[in-house]
TIMARRO-784548 format. One line per field, with one value per residue: residue number from 1; x, y, z of N, C-alpha, C in turn. Coordinates in steps of 0.2 Angstrom, whole numbers. Last residue first. Example, Ala and Ser with C-alpha at 12.3 -4.5 7.8 and 13.67 -1.06 7.14 Angstrom:
% residues 2
pos <- [2, 1]
n_c1 <- [64, 66]
n_c2 <- [-11, -28]
n_c3 <- [35, 39]
ca_c1 <- [68, 62]
ca_c2 <- [-5, -22]
ca_c3 <- [36, 39]
c_c1 <- [64, 66]
c_c2 <- [0, -16]
c_c3 <- [39, 39]
***
This chain:
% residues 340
pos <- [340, 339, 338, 337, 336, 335, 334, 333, 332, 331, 330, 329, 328, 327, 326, 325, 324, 323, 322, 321, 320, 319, 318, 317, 316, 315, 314, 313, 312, 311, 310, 309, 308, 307, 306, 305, 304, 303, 302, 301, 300, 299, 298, 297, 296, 295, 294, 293, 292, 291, 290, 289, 288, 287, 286, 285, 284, 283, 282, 281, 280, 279, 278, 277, 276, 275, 274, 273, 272, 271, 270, 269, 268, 267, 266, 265, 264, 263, 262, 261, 260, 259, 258, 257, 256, 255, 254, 253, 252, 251, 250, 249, 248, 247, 246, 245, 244, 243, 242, 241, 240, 239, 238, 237, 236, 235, 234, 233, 232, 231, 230, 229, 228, 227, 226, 225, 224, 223, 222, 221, 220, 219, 218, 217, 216, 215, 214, 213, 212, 211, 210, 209, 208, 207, 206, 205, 204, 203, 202, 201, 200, 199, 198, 197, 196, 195, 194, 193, 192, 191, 190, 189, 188, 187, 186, 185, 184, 183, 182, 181, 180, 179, 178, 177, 176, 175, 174, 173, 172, 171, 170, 169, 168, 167, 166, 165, 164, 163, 162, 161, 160, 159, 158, 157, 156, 155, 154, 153, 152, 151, 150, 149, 148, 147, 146, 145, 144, 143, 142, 141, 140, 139, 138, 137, 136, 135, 134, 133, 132, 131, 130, 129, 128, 127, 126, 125, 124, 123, 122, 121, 120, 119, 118, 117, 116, 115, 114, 113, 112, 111, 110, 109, 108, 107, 106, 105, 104, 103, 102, 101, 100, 99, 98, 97, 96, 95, 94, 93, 92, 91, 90, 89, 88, 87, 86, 85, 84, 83, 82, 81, 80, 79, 78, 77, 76, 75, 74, 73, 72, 71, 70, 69, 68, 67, 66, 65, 64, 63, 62, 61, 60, 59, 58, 57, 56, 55, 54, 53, 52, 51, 50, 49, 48, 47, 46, 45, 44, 43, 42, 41, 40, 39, 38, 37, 36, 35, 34, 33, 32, 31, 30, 29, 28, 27, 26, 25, 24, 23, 22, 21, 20, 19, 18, 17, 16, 15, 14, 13, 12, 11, 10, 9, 8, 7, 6, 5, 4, 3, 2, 1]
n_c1 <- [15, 15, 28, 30, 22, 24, 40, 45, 48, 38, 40, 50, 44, 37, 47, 50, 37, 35, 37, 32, 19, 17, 19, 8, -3, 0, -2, -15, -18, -15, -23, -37, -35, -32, -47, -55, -50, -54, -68, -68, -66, -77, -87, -81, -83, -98, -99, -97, -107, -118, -112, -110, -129, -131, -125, -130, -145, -142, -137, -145, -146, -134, -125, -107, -94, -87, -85, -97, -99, -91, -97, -108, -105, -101, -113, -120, -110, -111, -124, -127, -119, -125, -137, -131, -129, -139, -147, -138, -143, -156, -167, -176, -174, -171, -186, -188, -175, -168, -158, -142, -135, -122, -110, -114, -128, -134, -142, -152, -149, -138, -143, -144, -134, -125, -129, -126, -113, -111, -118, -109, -97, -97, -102, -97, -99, -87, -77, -88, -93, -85, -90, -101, -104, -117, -126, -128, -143, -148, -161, -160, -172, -173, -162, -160, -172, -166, -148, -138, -127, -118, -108, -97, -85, -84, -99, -108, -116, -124, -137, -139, -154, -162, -171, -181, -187, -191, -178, -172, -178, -172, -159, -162, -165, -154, -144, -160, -168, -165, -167, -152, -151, -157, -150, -139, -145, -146, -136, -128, -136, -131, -117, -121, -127, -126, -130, -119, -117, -105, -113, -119, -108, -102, -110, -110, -102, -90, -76, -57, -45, -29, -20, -19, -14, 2, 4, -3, 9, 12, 21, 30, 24, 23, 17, 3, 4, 2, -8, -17, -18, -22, -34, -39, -37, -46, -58, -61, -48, -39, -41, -53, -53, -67, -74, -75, -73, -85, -96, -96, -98, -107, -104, -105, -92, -92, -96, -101, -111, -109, -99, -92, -85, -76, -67, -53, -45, -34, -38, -46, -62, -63, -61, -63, -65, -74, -76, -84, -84, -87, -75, -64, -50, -46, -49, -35, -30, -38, -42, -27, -26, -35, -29, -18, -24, -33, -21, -15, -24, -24, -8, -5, -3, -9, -14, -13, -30, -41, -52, -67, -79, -95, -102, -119, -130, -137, -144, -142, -152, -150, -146, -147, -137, -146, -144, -132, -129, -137, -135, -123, -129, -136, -124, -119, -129, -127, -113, -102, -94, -99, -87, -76]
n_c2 <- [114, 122, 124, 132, 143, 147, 135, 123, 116, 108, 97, 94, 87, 76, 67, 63, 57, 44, 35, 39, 36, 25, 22, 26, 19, 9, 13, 15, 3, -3, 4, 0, -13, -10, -7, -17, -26, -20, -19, -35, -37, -31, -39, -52, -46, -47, -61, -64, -58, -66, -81, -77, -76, -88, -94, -90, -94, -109, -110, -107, -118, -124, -109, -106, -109, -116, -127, -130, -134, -146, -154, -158, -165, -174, -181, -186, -191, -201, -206, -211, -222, -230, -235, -242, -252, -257, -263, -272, -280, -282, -282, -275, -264, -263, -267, -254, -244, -230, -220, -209, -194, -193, -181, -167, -159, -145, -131, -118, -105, -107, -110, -99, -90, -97, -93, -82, -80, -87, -79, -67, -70, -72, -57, -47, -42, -41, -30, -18, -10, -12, -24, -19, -4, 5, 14, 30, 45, 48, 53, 53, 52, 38, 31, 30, 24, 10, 9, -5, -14, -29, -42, -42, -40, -48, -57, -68, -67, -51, -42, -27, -22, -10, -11, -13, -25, -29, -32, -41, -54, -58, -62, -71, -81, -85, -88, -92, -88, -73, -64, -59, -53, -40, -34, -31, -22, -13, -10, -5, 7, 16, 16, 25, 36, 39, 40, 44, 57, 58, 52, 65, 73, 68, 68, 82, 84, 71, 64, 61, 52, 58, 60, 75, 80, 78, 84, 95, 102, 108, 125, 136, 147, 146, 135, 140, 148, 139, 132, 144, 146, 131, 131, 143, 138, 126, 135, 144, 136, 134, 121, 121, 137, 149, 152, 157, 172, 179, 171, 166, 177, 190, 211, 220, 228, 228, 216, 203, 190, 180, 184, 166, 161, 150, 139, 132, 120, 106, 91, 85, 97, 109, 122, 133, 150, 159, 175, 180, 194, 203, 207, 213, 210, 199, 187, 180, 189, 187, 174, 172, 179, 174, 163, 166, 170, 158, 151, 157, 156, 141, 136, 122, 109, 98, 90, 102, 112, 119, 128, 130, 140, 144, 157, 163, 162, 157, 160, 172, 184, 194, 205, 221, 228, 227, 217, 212, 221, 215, 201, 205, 214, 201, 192, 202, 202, 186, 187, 199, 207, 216, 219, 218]
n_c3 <- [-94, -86, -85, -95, -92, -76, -68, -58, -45, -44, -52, -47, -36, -44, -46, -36, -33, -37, -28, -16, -18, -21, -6, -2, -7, -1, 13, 12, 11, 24, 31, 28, 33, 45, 51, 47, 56, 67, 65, 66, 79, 87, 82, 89, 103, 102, 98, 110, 119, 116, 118, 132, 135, 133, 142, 153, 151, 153, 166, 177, 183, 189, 190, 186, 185, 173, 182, 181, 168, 167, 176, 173, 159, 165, 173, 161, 157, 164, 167, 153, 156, 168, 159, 151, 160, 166, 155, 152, 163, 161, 151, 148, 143, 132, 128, 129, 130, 138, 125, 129, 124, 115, 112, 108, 112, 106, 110, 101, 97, 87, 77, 70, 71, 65, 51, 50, 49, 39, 30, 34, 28, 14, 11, 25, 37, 43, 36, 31, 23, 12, 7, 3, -5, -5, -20, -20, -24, -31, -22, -6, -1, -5, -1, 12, 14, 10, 12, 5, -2, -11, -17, -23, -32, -44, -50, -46, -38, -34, -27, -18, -7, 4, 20, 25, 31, 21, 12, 20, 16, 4, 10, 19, 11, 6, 17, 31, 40, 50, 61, 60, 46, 51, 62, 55, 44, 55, 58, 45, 43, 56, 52, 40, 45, 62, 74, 85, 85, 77, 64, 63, 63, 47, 39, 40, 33, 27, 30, 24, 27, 23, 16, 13, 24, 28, 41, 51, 63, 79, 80, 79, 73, 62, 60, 63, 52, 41, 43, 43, 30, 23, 28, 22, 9, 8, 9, 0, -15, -23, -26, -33, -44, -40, -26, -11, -7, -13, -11, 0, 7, -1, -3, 4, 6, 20, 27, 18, 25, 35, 50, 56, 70, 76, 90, 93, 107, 114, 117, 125, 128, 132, 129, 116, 112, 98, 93, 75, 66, 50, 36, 34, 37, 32, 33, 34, 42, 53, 57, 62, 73, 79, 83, 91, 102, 105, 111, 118, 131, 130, 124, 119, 118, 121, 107, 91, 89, 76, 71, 64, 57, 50, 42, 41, 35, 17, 7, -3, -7, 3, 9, 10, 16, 28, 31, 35, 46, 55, 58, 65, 77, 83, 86, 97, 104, 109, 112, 115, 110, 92, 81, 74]
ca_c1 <- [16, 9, 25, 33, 21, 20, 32, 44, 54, 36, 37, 54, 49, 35, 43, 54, 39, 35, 40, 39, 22, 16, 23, 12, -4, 0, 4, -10, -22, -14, -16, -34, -38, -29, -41, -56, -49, -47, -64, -73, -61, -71, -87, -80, -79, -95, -104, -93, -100, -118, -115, -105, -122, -133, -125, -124, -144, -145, -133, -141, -153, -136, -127, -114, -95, -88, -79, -95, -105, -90, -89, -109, -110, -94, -104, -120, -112, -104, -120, -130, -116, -117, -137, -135, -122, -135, -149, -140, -134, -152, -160, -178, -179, -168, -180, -192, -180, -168, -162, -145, -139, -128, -112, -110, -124, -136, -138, -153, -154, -137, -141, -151, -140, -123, -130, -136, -120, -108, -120, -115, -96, -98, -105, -96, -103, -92, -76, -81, -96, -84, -83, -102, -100, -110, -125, -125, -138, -144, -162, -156, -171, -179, -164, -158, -174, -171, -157, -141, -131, -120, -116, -104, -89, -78, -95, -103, -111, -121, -131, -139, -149, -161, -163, -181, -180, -194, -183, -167, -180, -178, -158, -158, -171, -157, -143, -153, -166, -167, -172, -154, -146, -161, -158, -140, -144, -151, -139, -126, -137, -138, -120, -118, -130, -122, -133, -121, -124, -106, -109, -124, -113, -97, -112, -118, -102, -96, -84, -63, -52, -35, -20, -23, -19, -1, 8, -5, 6, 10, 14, 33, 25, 27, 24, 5, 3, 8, -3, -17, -15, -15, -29, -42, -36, -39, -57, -58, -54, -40, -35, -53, -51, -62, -74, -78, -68, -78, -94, -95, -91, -106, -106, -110, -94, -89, -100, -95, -108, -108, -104, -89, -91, -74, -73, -56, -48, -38, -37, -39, -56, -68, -57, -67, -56, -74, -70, -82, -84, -86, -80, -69, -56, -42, -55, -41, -25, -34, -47, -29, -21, -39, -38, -18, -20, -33, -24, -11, -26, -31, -14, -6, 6, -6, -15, -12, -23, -40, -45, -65, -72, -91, -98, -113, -131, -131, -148, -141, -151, -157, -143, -151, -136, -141, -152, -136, -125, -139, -141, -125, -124, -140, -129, -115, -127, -134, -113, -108, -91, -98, -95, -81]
ca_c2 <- [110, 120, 121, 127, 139, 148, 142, 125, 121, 113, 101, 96, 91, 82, 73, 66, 62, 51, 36, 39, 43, 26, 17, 31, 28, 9, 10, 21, 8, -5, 6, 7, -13, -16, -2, -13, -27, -20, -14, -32, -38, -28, -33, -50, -46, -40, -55, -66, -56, -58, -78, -78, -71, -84, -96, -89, -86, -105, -113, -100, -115, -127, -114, -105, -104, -107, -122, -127, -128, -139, -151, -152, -157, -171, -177, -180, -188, -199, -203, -206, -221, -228, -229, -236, -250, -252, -255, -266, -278, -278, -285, -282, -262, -265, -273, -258, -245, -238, -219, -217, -199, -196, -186, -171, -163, -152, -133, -125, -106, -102, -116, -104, -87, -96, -100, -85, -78, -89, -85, -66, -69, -76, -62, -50, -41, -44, -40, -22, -9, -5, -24, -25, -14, 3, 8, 25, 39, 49, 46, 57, 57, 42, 34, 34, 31, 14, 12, 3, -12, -21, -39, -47, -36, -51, -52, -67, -68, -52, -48, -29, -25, -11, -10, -7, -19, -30, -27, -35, -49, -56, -55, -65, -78, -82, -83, -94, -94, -76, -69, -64, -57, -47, -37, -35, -28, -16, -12, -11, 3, 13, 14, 18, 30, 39, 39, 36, 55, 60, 49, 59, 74, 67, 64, 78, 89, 77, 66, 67, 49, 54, 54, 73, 78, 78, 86, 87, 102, 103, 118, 129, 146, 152, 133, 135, 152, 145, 129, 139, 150, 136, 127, 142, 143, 127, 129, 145, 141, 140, 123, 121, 131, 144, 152, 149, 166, 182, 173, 160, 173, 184, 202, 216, 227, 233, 224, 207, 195, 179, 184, 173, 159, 155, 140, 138, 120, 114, 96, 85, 90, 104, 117, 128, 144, 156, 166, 179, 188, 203, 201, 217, 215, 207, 188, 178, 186, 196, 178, 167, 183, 179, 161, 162, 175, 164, 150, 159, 161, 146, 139, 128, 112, 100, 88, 95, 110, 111, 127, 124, 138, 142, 152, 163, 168, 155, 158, 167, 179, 190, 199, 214, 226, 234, 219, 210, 220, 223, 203, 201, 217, 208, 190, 199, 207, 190, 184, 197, 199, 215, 218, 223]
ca_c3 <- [-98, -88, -78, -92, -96, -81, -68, -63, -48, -41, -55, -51, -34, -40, -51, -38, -29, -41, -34, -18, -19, -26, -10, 1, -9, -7, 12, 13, 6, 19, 32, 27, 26, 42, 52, 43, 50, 65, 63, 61, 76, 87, 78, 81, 101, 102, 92, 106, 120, 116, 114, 129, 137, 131, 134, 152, 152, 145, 161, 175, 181, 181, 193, 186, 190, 173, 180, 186, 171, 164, 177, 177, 158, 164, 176, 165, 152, 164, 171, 157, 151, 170, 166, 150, 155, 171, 159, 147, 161, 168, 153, 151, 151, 136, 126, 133, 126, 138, 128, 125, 129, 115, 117, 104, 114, 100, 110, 105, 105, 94, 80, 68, 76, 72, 53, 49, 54, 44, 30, 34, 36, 17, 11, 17, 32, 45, 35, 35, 30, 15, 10, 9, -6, -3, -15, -24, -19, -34, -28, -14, 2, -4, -10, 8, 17, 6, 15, 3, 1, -9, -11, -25, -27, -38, -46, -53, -35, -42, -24, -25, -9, -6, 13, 22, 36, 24, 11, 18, 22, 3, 4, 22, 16, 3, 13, 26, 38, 43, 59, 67, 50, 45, 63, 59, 42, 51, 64, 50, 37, 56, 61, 40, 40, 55, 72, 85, 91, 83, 70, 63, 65, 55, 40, 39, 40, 26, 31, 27, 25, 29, 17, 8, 24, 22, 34, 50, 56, 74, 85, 83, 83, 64, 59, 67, 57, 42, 43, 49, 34, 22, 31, 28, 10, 6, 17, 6, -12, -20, -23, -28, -43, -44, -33, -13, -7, -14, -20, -4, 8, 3, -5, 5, 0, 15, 32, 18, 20, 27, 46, 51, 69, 72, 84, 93, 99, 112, 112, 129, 125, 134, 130, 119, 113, 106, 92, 84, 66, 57, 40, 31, 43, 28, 32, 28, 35, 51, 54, 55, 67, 79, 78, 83, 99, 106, 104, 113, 128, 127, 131, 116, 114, 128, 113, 97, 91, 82, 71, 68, 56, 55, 40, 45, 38, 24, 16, 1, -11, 4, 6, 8, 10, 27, 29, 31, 41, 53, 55, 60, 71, 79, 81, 89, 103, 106, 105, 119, 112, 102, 82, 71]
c_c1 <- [20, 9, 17, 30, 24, 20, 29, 38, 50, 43, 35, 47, 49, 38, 40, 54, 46, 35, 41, 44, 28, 21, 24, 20, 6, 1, 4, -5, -15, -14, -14, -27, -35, -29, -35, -50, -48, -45, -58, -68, -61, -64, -81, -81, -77, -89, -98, -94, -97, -110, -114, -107, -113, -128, -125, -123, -136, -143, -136, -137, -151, -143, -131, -117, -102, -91, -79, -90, -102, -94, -88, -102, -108, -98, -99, -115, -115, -105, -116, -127, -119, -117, -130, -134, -126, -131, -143, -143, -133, -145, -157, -172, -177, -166, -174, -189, -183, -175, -163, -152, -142, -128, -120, -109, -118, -128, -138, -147, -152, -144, -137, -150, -144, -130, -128, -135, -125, -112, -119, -117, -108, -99, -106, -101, -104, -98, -82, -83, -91, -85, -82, -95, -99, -111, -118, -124, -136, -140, -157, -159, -165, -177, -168, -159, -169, -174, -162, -148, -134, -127, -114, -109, -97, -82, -91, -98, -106, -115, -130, -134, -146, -155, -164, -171, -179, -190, -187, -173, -178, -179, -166, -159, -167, -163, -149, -152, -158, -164, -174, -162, -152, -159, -162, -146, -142, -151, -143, -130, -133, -141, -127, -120, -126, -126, -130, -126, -124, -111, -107, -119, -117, -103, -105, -118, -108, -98, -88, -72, -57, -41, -26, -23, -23, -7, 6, -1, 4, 7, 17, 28, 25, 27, 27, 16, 6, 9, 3, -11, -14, -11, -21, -35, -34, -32, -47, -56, -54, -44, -34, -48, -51, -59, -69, -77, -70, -73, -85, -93, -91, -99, -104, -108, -100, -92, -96, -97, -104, -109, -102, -96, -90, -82, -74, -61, -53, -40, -41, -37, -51, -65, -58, -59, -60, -68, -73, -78, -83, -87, -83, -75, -59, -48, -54, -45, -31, -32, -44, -35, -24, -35, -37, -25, -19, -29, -30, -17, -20, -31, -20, -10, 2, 0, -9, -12, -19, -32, -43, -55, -70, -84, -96, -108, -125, -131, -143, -143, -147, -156, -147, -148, -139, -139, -151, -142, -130, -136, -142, -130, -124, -134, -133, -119, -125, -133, -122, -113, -97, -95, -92, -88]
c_c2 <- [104, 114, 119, 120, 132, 142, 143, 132, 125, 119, 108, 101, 95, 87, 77, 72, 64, 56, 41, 37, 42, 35, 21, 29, 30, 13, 9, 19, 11, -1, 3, 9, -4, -13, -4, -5, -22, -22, -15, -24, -36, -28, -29, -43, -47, -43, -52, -62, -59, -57, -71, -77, -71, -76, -90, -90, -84, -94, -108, -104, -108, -124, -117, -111, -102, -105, -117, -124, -128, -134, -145, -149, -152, -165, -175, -178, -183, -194, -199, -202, -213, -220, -226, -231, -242, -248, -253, -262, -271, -277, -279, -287, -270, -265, -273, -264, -251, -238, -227, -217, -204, -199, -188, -178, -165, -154, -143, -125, -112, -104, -112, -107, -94, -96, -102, -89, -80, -87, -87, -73, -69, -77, -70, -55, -43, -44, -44, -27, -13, -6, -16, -26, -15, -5, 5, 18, 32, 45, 45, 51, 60, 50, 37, 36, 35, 22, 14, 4, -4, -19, -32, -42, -39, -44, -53, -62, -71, -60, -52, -35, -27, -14, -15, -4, -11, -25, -27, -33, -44, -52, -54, -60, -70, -79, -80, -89, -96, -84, -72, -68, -63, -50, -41, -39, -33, -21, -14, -13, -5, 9, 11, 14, 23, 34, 39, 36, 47, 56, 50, 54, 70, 68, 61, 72, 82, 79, 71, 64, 56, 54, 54, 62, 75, 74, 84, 88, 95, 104, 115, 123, 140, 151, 140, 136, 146, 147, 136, 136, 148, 140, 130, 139, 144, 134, 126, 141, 141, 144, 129, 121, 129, 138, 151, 149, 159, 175, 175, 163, 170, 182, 196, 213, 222, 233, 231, 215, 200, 183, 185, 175, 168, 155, 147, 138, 128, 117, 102, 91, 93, 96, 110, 123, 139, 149, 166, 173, 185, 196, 202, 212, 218, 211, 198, 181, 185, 196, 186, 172, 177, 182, 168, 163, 170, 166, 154, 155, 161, 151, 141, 130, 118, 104, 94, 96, 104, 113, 123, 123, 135, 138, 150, 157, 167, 162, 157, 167, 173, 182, 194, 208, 222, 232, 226, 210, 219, 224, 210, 203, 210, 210, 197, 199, 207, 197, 186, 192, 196, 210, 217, 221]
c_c3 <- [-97, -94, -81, -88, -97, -89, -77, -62, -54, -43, -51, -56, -38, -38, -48, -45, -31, -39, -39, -23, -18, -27, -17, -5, -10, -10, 2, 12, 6, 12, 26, 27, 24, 36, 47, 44, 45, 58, 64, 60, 68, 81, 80, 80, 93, 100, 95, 99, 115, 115, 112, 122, 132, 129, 132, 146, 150, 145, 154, 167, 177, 177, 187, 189, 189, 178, 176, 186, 175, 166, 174, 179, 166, 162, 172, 169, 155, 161, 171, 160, 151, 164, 168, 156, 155, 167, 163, 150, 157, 166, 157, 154, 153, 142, 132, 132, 129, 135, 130, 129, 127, 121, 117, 106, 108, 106, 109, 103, 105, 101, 87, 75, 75, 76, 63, 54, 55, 51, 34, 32, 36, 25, 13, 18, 24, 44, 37, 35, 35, 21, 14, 12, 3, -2, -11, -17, -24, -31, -31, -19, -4, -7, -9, 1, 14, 6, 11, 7, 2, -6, -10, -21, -28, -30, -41, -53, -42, -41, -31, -24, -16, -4, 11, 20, 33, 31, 17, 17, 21, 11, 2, 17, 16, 5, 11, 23, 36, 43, 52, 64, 54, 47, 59, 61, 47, 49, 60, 54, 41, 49, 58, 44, 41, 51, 63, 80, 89, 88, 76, 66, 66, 60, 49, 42, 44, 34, 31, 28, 27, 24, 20, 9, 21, 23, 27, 40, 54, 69, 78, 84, 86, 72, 63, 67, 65, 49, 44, 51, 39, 28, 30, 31, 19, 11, 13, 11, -5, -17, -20, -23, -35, -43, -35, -22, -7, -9, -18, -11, 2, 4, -1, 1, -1, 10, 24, 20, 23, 25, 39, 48, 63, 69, 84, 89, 101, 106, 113, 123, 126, 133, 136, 122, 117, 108, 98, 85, 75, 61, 48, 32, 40, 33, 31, 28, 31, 45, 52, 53, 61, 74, 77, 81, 89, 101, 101, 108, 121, 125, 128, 124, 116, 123, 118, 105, 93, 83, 77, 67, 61, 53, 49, 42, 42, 28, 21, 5, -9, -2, 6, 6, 6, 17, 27, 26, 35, 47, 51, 54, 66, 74, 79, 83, 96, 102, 105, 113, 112, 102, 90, 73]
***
């Protein structure tokens, strides 16, 4: 009900709208995102799917545009619908955002999708209600690397590195500009929170230190202080002996000394050389493994935190196989029955 030419689109948009004033909502378009698996669909069949999912949901009283993006290994159609109705001007949101949520449009949305996929063989994600969803907000700020969370962890990384101790570390937290709460009478002891976020919601609720992942509990964060204190100097385990003027005076005790130097020194340069550095590159390469050992905790940080999820799901899934026999029994039933 409108051009391909999406300038073109966007006026008939517009004309819709000012045609029926719609001036009481500020949304000017719903956008739809129908994904497919990896290598099941052609452009042009997905294509021909997006445009029977907007025929069933949107009964061609919406005008709307599809563009079939195939930029990712998945093919995928964005569905751009103007928010009011070219029939009856009222918005999306009055006539498919009301009632129970089970019935509103992004339900709805998925329903038809799902129908429409089953009807041509592709993939259905079967039960959704397993994954972990993100606000638009907050999938977009991770997009670009910039998610609250991504930016509540580099933060507290940067108290981390110039605190003394625990307790330094929960006074600097302010000084970075995160609100800390530490209860350690509490089996969820440390929590955390951006100040920028309270700002912006004073409603905002604090996240547990277990959320951010294992490399943020409380005890891994002391274990960090204490890496970064004793990370620039390196403390021998082998004592150089120093010759003190007594034992400047006996030659037997200076040579001991000196042999005992030597070895100490020859076994430091056996080690420098069996990583391949020279002995002026010794602090740079500390330095470096150093770097490298962080990244690899922070890898082992999300496995944990992959670990901690399958886990969950395995409890969820444990749980539904117990009463998934009621569940059956409850979909056998109708009206007051079933209400009952």
């Amino acid at each position: 009900m409108c051009e391909t030419d999406p300038v073109r689109a966007a006026e008939q948009f517009r004309a819709v709208r000012e045609r029926f004033e719609s001036s009481r909502s500020t949304t000017k378009a719903q956008h739809i995102i129908q994904s497919f698996a990896p290598n099941e669909v052609t452009p042009e069949k997905a294509m021909e799917i997006a445009q029977e999912l907007c025929h069933r949901l949107l009964q061609e009283q919406y005008q709307y545009v599809i563009a079939i993006h195939t930029d990712r290994q998945h093919c995928h159609a964005h569905i751009i619908v103007n928010n009011t109705n070219f029939i009856t001007g009222r918005t999306f949101e009055t006539e498919h955002n009301q009632g129970k949520k089970k019935d509103r449009a992004w339900a709805e949305v998925r329903r038809i999708s799902d129908e429409l996929c089953r009807e041509n063989n592709l993939s259905v994600i079967e039960h959704p209600e397993m994954g972990k969803g993100k606000k638009h907000w907050e999938w977009d700020m991770s997009r670009q690397g910039l998610s609250w969370k991504a930016k509540l962890k580099f933060t507290i990384d940067q108290a981390i590195k110039v605190s003394e101790n625990f307790e330094d570390f929960l006074r600097k937290c302010a000084d970075f500009g995160v609100l800390v709460e530490y209860n350690p009478d509490h089996k969820i002891d440390l929590k955390f929170m951006l100040a920028e976020q309270k700002e912006r919601n004073p409603r905002a609720k604090f996240t547990r230190s277990r959320t951010l992942g294992w490399y943020y509990e409380t005890e891994q964060i002391k274990g960090r202080i204490a890496q970064y204190q004793g990370g620039m100097i390196y403390v021998p385990r082998i004592k150089v002996r120093q010759i003190t003027p007594k034992a400047e005076e006996n030659k037997f005790v200076r040579d001991a000394i000196d042999r005992g130097n030597m070895k100490v020194a020859s076994i430091a340069k056996n080690i420098i050389t069996a990583y391949g550095v020279e002995p002026d590159q010794v602090r740079g390469a500390a330095m470096a493994a150093f770097i490298e050992r962080a990244h690899l905790v922070g890898e082992l940080n999300d496995l944990n935190a992959q670990i901690k999820d399958l886990q969950e799901k395995l409890k969820v899934l444990k749980k539904y196989r117990k009463v998934k026999h009621i569940g059956e029994e409850l979909k056998a039933l109708s009206g007051r029955e079933e209400k009952k």
